[in-house]
C-alpha positions as a printed Julia matrix, in Angstrom:
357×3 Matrix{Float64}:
   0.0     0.0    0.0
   1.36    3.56  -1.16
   0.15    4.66   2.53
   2.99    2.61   4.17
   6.62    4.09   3.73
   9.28    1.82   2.6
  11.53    3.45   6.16
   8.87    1.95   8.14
   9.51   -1.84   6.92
  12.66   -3.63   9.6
  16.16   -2.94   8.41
  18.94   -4.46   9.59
  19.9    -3.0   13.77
  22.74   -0.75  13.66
  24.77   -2.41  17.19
  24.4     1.07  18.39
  21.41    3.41  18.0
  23.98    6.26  18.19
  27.54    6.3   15.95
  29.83    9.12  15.43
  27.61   10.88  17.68
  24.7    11.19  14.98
  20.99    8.56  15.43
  20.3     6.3   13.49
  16.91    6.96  12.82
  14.44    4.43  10.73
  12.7     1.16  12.06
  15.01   -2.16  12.91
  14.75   -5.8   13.03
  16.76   -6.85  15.82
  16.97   -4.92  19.93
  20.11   -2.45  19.91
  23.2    -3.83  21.68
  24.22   -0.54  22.75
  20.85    2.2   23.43
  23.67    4.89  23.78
  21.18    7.52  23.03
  23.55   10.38  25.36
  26.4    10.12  23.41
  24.33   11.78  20.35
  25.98   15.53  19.58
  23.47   18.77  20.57
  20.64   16.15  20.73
  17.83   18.59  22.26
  19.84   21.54  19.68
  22.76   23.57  19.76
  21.6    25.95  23.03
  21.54   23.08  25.37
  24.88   22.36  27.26
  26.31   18.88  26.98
  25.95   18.33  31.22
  22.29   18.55  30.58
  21.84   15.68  28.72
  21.1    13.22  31.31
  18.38   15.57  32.69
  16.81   15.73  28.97
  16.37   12.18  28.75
  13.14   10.63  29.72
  13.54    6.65  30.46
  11.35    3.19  30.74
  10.6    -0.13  30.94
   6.78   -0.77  30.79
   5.19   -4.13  31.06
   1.7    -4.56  30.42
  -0.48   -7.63  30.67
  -3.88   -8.75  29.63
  -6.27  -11.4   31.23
  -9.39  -12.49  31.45
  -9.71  -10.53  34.85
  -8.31   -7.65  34.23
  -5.31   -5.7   32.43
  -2.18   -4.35  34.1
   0.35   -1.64  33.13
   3.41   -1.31  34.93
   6.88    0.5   34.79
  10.35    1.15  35.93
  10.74    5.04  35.16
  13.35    7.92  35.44
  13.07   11.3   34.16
  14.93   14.39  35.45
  15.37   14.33  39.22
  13.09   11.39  39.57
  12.29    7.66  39.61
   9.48    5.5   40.17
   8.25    2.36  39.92
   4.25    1.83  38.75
   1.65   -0.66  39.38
  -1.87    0.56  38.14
  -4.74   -2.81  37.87
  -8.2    -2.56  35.74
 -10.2    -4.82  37.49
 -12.88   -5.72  34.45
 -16.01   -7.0   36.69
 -15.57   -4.74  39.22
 -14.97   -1.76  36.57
 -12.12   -0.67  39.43
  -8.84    0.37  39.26
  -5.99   -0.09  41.95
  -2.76    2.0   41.62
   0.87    1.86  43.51
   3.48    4.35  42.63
   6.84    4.29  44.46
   9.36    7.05  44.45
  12.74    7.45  44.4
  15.56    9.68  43.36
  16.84    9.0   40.03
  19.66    7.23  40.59
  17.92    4.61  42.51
  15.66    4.19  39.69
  17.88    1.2   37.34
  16.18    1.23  33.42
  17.58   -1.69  31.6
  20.09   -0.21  29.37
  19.23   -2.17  26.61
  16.86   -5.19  26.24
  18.89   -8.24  25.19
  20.58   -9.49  28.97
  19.79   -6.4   31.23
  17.13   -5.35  34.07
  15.18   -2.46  35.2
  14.47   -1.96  38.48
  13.19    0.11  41.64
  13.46   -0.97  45.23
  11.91    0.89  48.69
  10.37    0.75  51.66
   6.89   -0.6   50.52
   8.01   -2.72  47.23
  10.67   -4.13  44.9
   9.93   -4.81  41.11
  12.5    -6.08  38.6
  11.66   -6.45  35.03
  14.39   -9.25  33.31
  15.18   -9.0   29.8
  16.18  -12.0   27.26
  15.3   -10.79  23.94
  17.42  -11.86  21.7
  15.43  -15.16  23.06
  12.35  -13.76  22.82
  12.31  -13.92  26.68
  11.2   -11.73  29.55
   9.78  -11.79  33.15
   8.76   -9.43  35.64
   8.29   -9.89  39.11
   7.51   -8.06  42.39
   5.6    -6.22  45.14
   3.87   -3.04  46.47
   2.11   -2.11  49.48
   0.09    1.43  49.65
  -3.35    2.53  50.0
  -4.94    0.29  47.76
  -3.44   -2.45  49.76
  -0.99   -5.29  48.43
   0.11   -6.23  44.66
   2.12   -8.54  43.68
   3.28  -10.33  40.36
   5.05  -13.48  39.22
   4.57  -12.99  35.11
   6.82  -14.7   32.51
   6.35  -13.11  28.78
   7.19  -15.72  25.43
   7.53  -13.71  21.95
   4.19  -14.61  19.88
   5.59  -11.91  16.86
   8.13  -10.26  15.08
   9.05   -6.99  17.29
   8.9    -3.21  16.53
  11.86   -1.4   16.97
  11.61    2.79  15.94
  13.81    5.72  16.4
  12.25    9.25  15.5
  12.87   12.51  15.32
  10.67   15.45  17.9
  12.23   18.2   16.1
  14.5    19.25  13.08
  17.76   22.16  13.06
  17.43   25.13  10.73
  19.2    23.08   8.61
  16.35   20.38   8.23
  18.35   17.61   9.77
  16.77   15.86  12.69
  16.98   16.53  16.7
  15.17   14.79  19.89
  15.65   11.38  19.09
  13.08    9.26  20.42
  13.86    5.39  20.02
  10.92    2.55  21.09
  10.77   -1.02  21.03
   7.6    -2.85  21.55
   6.93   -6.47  21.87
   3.68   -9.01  21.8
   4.48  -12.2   23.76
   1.9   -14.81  25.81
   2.0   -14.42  29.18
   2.42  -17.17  31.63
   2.47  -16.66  35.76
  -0.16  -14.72  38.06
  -0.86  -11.16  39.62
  -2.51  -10.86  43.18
  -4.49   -7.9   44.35
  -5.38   -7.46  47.78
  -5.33  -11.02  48.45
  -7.26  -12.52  45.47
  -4.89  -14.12  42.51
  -5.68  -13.86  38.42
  -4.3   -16.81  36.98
  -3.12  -16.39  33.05
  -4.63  -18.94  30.79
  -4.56  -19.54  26.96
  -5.56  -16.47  26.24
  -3.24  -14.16  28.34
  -0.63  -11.67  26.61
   1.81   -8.96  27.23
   3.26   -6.34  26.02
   7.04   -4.82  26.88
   6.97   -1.05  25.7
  10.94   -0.01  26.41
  11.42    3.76  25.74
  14.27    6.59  25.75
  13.87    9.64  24.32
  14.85   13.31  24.89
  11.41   15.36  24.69
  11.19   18.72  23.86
   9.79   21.29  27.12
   6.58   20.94  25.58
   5.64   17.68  24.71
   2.33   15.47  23.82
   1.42   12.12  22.97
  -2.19   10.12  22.51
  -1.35    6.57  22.78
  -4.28    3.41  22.37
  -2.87   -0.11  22.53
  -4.98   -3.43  22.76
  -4.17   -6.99  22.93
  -5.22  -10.09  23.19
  -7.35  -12.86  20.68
  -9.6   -12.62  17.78
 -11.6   -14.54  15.5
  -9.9   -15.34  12.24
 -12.23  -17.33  10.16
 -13.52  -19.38  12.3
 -10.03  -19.73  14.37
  -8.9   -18.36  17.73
  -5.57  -16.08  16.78
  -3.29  -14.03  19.33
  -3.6    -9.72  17.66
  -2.34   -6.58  19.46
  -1.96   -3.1   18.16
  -0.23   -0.08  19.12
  -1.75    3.59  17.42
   0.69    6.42  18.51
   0.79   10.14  17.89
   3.25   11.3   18.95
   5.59   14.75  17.56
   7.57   12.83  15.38
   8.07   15.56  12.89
   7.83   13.26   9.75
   5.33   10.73  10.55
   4.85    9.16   7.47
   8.57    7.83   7.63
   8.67    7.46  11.62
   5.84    6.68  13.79
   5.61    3.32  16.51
   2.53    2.23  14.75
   2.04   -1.81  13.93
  -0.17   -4.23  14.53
   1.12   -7.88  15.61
  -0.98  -11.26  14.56
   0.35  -14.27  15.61
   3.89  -14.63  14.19
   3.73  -11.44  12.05
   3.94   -7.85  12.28
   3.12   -5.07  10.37
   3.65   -1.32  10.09
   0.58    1.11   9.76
   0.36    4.73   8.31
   0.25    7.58  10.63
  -3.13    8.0   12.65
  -4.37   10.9   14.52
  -6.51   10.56  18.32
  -9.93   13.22  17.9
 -11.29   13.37  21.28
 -14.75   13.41  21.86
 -16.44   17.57  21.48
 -12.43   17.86  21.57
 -12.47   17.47  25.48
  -9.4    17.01  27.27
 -11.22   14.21  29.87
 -13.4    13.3   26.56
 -15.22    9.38  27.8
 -14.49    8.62  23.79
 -11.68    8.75  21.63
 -12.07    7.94  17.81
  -8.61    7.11  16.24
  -8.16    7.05  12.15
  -5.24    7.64   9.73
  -4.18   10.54   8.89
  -5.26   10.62   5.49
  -8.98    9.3    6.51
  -8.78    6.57   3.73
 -10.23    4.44   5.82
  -7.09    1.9    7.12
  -7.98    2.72  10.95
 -11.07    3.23  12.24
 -11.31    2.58  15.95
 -13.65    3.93  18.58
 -12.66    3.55  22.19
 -14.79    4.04  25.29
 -13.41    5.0   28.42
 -14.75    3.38  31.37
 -12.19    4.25  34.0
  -9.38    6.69  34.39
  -5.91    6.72  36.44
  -4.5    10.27  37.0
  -1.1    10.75  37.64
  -0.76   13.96  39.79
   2.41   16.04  38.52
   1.07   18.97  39.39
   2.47   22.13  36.85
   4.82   19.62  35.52
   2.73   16.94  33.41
  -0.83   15.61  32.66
  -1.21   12.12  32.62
  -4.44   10.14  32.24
  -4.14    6.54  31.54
  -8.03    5.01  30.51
  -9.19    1.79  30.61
 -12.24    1.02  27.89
 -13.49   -1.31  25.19
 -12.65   -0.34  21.61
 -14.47   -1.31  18.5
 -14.36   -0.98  14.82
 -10.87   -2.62  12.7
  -7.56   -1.55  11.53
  -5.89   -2.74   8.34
  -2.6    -4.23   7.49
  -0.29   -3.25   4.36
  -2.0    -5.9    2.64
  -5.72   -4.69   3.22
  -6.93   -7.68   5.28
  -9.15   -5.84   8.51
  -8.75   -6.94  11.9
 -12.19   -6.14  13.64
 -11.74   -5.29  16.97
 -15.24   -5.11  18.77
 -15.18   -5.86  22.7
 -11.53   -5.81  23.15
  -9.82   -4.2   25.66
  -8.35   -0.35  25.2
  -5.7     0.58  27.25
  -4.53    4.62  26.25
  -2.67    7.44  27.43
  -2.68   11.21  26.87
  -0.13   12.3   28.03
   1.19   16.53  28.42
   4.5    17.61  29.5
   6.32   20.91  29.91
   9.56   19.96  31.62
């Protein structure tokens, strides 16, 4: 399809996302060895001094399940002065949500420095969570423990790759002299989740059709930064036969979307890139209860509709606005080949995300 740029199909990983201290930008086919994203020259432009870098880049390590039950997203994190770790829970019968975010400074906050034999983790007081990386075996785990106000978490969750990954690296901004600035690199990955989560007490088993999702991320945002992000995952129907499908619809401020965006949908052992989309918010609300999500170009390749049901608000007060929904989405996106995946009665998981730091 003309809609699909040829830099959005894998090429062949550069060991280093950085070399010479310029980004590779593009998509990949293999994890990075070395995510070396600070040794990049002037990366947030030539008035920023080089000590600043570290305090420019924004850092995770999100893991994200889906069950039966419920759907988890969780995260090692570090960005300026501080780290966290994040447990938030959609319980789907009780139409609840239980959150536990742990603080630290920065440097107690460990991001896996790349995703092929390294760890991210956060330890204090009230929980520990390490998330354990194997990818170049298709491999990871995550496992830990929180206690707060919503009471005790805990999870024991091993992840097997089910398709081919998606590895980015995009621009936020271009120099005066058009070249690119504000590298942003993502890797995401679809695998079948095997293990068990325990809220409060009460334990959600995986079965056949559990899934996950790793969502690694490093990037050095500009002051004023948004994104509207929508993934889903899980099983559909596929003529008669039960097949694992996840998405992941980003807009982000890639400033050439066509040839960089994070956008792909996964089916079973395949994977395949999608144009750019854009996220219209219902009456163009910021706390909109709908979100309708289509390409760019409206020719009719995405067409999703997602209804909120709950909402977790990070408070960052002055700093950032974070809302991460919970919903059921409906309607189909296409692949390069024009086959539709209809998604009705999945689960939505989204954020919408503002930042001026």
């Amino acid at each position: 399809m003309s809609n699909i740029s040829e830099k959005r199909y894998p090429a062949p990983v550069p060991e280093s996302v950085v070399e010479n201290g310029k980004v590779h930008f593009g998509t990949f086919d293999q994890p990075f060895k070395k995510l070396n994203l600070l040794e990049c020259d002037k990366p947030c432009g030539s008035k920023m001094p080089d000590f600043m870098k570290p305090s420019r880049l924004t850092e995770w390590e999100a893991f994200e399940v889906n069950m039966d039950e419920g759907a988890l997203v969780s995260a090692v994190y570090k960005t300026g002065p501080m780290g966290f770790s994040i447990f938030v829970w959609y319980d789907k019968k009780e139409d609840k949500i239980y959150s536990w975010r742990n603080l630290v400074p920065v440097k107690k906050s460990k991001v896996a420095s790349q995703l092929i034999d390294d760890f991210s983790h956060v330890k204090t007081k009230n929980s520990e969570y390490t998330i354990t990386n194997d990818f170049m075996n298709g491999k990871a785990a995550a496992k830990g423990w929180s206690k707060g106000k919503n009471g005790d978490f805990s999870i024991d969750i091993k992840f097997e790759r089910i398709s081919p990954l998606a590895n980015g690296v995009m621009p936020l901004a271009k120099n005066k002299d058009g070249s690119f600035r504000n590298a942003l690199y993502s890797e995401k990955d679809f695998f079948k989740a095997t293990g068990n989560i325990t809220v409060n007490g009460k334990a959600y088993n995986t079965n056949g059709n559990s899934v996950g999702i790793i969502d690694d991320h490093k990037g050095f945002y500009p002051f004023f930064a948004h994104y509207d992000w929508l993934t889903t995952m899980g099983t559909i129907d596929d003529n008669g036969e039960k097949k694992f499908f996840a998405f992941n619809l980003t807009r982000n401020q890639s400033v050439d979307q066509y040839n960089y965006n994070e956008n792909v949908i996964w089916f079973e052992k395949e994977s395949f890139p999608m144009p750019p989309v854009k996220f219209i918010h219902k009456d163009g609300k910021k706390k909109a209860d709908e979100w309708h999500i289509v390409d760019e170009k409206e020719e009719g390749i995405v067409d999703v509709t997602y209804k909120i049901s709950k909402v977790f608000y990070m408070p960052i007060p002055l700093l950032c606005y974070y809302a991460l929904p919970y919903g059921t989405i409906s309607g189909y996106v296409s692949d390069p080949n024009g086959k539709k995946y209809f998604v009705d009665g999945m689960t939505g998981i989204g954020e919408d995300k503002s930042t001026r730091m």
